[in-house]
NUBAKE-754648 format. One record per residue: residue number from 1; residue in three letters; chain; x, y, z of N, C-alpha, C in turn. Coordinates in nm, 2 decimals, always signed. Each point is the difference from the previous one (the first is absolute). Layout:
! NUBAKE-754648
NUM/ALA/A/X/Y/Z/X/Y/Z/X/Y/Z
...
! end
This chain:
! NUBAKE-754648
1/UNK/A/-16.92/-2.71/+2.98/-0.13/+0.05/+0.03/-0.11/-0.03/-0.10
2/UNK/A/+0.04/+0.01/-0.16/-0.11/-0.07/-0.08/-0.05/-0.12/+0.02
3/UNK/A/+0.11/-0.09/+0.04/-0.05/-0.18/+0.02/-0.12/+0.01/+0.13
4/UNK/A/+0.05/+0.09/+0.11/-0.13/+0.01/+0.09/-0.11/+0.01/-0.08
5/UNK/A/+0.02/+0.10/-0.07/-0.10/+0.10/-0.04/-0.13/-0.10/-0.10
6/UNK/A/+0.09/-0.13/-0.11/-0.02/-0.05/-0.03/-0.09/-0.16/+0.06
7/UNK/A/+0.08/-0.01/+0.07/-0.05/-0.09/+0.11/-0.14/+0.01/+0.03
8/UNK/A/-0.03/+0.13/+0.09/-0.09/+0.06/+0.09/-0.12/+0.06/-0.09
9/UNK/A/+0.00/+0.02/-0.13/-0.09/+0.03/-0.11/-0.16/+0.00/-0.03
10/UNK/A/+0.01/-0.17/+0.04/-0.12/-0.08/+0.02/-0.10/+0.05/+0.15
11/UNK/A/+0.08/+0.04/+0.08/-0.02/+0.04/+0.17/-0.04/+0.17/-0.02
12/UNK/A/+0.03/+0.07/-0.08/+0.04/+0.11/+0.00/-0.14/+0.09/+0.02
13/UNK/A/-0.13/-0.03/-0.03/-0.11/+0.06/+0.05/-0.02/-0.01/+0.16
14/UNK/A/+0.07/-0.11/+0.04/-0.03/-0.11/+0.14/+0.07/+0.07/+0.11
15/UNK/A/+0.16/+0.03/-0.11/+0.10/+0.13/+0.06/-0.11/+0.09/+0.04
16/UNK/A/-0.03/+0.11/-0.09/-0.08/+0.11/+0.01/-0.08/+0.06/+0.11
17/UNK/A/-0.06/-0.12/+0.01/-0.15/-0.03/+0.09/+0.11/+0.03/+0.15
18/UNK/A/+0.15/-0.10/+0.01/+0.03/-0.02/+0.14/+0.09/+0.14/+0.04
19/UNK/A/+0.00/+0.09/-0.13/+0.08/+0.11/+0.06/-0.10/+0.11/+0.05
20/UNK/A/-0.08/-0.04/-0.07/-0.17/+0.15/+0.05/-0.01/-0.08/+0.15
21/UNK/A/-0.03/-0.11/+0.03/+0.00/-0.05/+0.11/+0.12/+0.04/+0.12
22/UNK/A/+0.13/-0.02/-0.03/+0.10/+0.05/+0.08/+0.02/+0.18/+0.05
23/UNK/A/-0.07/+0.06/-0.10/+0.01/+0.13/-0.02/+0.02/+0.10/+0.19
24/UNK/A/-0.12/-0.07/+0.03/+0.03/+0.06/+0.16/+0.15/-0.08/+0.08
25/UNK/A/-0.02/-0.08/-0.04/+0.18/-0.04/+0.08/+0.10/+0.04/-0.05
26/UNK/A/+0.03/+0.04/-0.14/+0.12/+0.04/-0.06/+0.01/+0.13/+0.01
27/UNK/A/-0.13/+0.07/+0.00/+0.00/+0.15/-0.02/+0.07/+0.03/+0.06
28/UNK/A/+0.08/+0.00/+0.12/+0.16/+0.07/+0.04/+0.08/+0.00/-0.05
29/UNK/A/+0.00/-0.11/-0.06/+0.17/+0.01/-0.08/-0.01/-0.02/-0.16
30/UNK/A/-0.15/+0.01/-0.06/+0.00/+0.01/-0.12/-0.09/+0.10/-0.06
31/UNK/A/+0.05/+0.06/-0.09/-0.06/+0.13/-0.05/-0.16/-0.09/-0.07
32/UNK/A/-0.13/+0.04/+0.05/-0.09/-0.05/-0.06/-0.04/+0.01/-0.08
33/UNK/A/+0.01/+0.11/-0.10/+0.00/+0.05/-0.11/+0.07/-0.06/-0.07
34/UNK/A/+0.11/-0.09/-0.04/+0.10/-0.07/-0.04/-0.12/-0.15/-0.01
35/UNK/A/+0.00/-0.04/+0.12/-0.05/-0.14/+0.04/-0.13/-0.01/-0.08
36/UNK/A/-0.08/+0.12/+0.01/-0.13/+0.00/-0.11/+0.02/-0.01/-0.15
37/UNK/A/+0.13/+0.03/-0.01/+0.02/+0.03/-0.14/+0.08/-0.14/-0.05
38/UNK/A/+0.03/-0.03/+0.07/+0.09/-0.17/-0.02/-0.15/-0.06/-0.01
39/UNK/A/-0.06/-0.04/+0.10/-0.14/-0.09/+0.03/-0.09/+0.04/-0.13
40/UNK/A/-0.01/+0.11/-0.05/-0.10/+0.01/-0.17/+0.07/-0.03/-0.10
41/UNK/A/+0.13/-0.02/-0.01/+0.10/+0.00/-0.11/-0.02/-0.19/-0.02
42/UNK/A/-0.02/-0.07/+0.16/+0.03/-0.15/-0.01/-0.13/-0.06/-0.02
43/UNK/A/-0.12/+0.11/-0.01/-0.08/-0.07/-0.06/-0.04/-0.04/-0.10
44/UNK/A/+0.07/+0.07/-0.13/-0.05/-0.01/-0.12/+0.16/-0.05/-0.05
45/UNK/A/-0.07/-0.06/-0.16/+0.19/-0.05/-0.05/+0.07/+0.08/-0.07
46/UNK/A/-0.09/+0.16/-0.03/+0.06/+0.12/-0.04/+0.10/+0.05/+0.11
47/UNK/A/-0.10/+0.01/+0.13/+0.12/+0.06/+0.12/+0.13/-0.14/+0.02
48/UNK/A/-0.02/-0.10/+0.03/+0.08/-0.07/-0.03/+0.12/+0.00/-0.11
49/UNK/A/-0.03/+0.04/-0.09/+0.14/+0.03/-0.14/+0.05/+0.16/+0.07
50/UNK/A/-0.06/+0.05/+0.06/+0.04/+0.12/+0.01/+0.12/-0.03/+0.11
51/UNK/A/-0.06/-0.10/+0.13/+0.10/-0.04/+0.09/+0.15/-0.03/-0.09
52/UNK/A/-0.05/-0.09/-0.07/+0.14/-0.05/-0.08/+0.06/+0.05/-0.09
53/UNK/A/-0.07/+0.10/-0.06/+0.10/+0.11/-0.03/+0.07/+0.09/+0.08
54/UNK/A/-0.07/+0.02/+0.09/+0.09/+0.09/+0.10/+0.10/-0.06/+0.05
55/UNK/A/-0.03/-0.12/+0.02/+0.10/-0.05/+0.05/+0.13/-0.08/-0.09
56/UNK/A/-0.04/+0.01/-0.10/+0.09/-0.07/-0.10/+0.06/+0.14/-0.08
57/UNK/A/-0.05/+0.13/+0.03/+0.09/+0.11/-0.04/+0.08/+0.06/+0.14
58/UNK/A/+0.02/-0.04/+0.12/+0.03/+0.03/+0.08/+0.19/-0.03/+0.00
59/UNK/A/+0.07/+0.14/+0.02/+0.08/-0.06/-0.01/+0.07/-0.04/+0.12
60/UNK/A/+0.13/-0.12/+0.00/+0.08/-0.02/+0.11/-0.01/+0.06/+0.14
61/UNK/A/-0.01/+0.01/+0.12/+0.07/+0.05/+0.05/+0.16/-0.02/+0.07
! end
């Protein structure tokens, strides 16, 4: 999941933009409050280390 994460980095404002956009079609199956909070986190490279700490403290399942 980091290598995505890494990958996608450079994209990751571009991300943002396409998840506020999706917001009315996912809203059924995705808690929007979550999706708002992902989309401000991948704007900045602060919310971005935060992704990857979460995710790099995340353990196994």
């Amino acid at each position: 999941m980091l290598a995505g994460l890494d990958a996608f980095e450079p994209l990751a404002p571009l991300g943002a933009q396409i998840l506020r956009v999706a917001q009315p079609i996912v809203g059924g199956w995705v808690n929007l409050g979550h999706l708002e909070m992902l989309a401000r986190a991948l704007e900045t490279p602060e919310g971005i280390a935060r992704i990857r700490h979460y995710l790099h403290d995340e353990p196994p399942e």
